[in-house]
N, C-alpha and C positions, 0 to 999 in steps of 0.2 A: 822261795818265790821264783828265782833262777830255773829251778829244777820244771816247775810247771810250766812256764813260759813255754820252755824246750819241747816239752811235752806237747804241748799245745798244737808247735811250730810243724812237728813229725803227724801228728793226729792229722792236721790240716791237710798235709803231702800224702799221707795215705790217701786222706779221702777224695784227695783232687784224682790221683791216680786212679783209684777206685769208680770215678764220674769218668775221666776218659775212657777206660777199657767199655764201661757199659753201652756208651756211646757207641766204640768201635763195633761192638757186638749190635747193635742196633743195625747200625751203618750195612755191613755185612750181612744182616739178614734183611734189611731193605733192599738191597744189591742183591740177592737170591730170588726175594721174590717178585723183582722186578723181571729178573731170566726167566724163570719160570713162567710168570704172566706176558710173554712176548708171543704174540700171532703170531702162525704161519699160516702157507697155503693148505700144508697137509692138514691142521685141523680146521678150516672151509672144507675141502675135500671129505673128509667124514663123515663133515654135518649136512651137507646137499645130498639131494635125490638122484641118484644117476640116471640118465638120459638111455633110451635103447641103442643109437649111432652117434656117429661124429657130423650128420650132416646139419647142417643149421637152415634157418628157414632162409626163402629166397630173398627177403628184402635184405637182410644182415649179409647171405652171399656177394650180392650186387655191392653191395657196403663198401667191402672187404676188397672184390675185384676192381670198383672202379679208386680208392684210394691207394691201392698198390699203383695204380698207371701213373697217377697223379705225383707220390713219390719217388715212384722211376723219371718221371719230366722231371720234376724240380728239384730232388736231390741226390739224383741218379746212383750210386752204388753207399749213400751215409748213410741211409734205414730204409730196410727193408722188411715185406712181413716172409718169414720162413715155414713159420708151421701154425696153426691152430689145433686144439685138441679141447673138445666140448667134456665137462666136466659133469654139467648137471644142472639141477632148478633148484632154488632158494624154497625151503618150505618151511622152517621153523624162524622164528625170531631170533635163538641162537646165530643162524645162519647169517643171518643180518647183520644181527650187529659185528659181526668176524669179520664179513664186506666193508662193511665202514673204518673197523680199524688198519684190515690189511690197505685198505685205500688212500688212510693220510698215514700208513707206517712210513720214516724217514729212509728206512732201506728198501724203499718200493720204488722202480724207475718212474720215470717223470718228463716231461717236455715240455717246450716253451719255445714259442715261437712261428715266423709267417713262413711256411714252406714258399711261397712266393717272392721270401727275400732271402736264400739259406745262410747267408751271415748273423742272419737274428734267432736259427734256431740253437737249442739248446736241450742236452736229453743227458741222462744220470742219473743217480738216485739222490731222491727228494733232500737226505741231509747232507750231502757235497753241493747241489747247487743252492739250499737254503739254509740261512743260522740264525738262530737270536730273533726277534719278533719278525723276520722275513719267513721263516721256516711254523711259526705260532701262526702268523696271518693264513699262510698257504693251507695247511692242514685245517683249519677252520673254515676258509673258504669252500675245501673239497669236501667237508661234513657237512657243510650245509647247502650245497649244490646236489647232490647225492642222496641229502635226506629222505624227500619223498622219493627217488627215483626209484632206489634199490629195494625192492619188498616182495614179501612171499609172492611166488609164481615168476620172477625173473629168473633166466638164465646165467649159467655164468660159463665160460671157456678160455682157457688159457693160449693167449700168443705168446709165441716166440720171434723174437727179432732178429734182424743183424742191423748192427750198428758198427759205428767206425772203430768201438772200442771191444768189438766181438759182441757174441751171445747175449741176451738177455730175455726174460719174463714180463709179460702184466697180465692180470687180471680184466678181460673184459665180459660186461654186463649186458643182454640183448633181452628183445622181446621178440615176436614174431614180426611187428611192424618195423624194427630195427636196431642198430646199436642204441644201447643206452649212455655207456661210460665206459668208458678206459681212458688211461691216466697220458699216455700217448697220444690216442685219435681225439680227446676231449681235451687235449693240450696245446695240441698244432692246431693252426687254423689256414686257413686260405684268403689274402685282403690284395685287392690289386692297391693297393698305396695311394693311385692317382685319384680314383674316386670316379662318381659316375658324375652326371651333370644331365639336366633338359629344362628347354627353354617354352614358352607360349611362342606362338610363331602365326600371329593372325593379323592379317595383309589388309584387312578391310577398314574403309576411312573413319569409321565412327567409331573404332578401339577404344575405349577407355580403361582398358587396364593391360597388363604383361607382368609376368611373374618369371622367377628363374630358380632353380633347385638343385640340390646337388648332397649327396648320400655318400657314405662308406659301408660296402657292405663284408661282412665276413663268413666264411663258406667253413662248412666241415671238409676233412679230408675225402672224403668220395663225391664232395661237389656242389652238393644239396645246400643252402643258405641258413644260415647258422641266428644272422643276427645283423641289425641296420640301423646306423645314425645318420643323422641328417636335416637339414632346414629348408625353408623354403619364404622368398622372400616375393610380395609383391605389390606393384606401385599401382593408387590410381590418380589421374591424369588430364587435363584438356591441353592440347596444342602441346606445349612444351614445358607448362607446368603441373608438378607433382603437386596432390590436393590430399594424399592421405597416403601413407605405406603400411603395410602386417605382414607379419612375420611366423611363422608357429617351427617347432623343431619338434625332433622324436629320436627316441633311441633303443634298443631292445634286444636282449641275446640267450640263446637259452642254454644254460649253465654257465652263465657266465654275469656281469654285472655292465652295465651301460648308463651313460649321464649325458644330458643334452640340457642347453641352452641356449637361448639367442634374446637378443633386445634391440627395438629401434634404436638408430643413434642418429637420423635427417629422418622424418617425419613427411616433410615439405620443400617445394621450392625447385632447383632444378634438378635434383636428382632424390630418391630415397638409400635408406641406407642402413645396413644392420649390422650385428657383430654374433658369431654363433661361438660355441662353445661345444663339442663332442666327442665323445668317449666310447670304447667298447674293449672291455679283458677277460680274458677267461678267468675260474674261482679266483686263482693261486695271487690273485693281483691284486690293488686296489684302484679306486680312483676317486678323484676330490677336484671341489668345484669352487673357486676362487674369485668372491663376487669383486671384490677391491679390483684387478685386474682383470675380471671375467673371461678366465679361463679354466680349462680341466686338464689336473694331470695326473698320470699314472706311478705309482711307487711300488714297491717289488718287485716278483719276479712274473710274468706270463706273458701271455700275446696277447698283442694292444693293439689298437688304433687311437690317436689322439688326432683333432684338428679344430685349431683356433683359428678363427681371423674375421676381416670384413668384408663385405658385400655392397656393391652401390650398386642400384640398378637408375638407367636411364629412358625416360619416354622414346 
């Protein structure tokens, strides 16, 4: 009985040993063919149509010149563009999907931030500045910002950079009316911080109403308006009492996500009074809207604009 026990005890230690190696073998060829299945640019290059020159059409030149000025002002010698070299046109679905994956690959440079404030910008490739569901969110945001973008008949051409940490690559997407994507110029944005403002300004005795407004808008790198949140509150009135206030908000950006809020909080009496709530990020980011406190705010990584607060307007 002793004897089989033993037996037993060995039979078992084989087999466990016999389950790990299988494993490790497994392991090891999921690891292979995970290298193997790793994009590059050389196969997009391939699969696109080549182009006859390196000239690109004139709205994407404009593009390209007036956000080089733009990055010469505000971050003058941290990123710059060095070279462009036109690759070709998307014509297959293969092609496609290659764009998509080399787009949220983690070894693809990336950027974040308000050229407008350079302390907030941020550029590297996608898995040093994101990990763990920061780096999950990001890549999902830029698959599906990109979705409908990128499709047979788009362009594609490769920049080259300079950055403060030397040389780099992306990937950018154009059409004839302009850029599409890139992971840098669809990453930086342009926001003056302080925000715009305009008031009603009507002098005549029989006024019964005044309204006040005020927006954040966010620009692409070559200038052109990107995307805008904002509210707008207004009182109406006889002599020195408020008899009704309305408020409406709006928010919007394109490739990117936006949220807007606002709610009377005075109605009546000697003043009106509102509370707004808004938001604008590019993909990589998120944002959420907090009715308990009534406010929006941003978690991860990209370029934001967030602004809470309240509005009294008076007759």
């Amino acid at each position: 009985m002793k004897k089989l026990v033993t037996t037993f005890k060995v039979f078992a230690v084989i087999s466990v040993l016999a389950l790990h190696s299988c494993q490790n073998e497994n392991n090891d060829m999921n690891q292979q063919e995970t290298v193997q299945a790793k994009v590059t640019a050389d196969d997009l290059k391939r699969e696109i149509t080549p182009l006859p020159s390196n000239v690109v059409p004139d709205a994407v030149q404009l593009q390209l010149n007036e956000s080089g000025k733009n990055l010469e002002t505000y971050l003058k010698n941290d990123l710059q563009i060095a070279e462009v070299k036109v690759l070709g046109k998307i014509s297959t679905q293969k092609a496609i999907e290659l764009s998509k994956s080399l787009l949220t690959d983690k070894e693809q440079f990336i950027a974040s931030g308000n050229i407008m404030d350079p302390s907030s910008v941020r550029i590297g490739k996608m898995g040093d500045l994101y990990s763990g569901d920061e780096l999950i969110t990001a890549q999902q945001g830029l698959k599906e910002a990109v979705a409908e973008e990128v499709k047979s008949g788009t362009s594609v051409m490769e920049i080259t950079w300079n950055g403060k940490s030397g040389r780099f690559t992306t990937l950018c997407f154009y059409g004839d009316s302009g850029i599409i994507w890139d992971n840098i110029f669809g990453g930086l944005v342009m926001i003056d911080t302080r925000g715009s403002s305009e008031a009603s300004n009507n002098q005549a005795s029989k006024v019964v109403s005044t309204w006040y407004k005020q927006w954040w808008t966010a620009k692409w790198l070559w200038g052109s308006k990107r995307g805008e949140a904002g509210y707008k509150i207004t009182i109406y009135y006889s002599g020195s009492t408020v008899s009704n206030t309305d408020v409406s908000d709006w928010g919007y950006i394109s490739l990117g996500k936006a949220k807007s809020e606002s709610k009377i909080t005075k109605r009546t009496g000697a003043y009106g009074q509102c509370r707004y709530a808004l938001g604008l990020c590019t993909p990589t980011g998120s944002l959420s809207f907090n009715s308990s406190n009534f406010s929006v705010s941003f978690s991860g990584l990209g370029s934001n604009i967030v602004s809470n607060g309240t509005k009294s307007l008076y007759p």
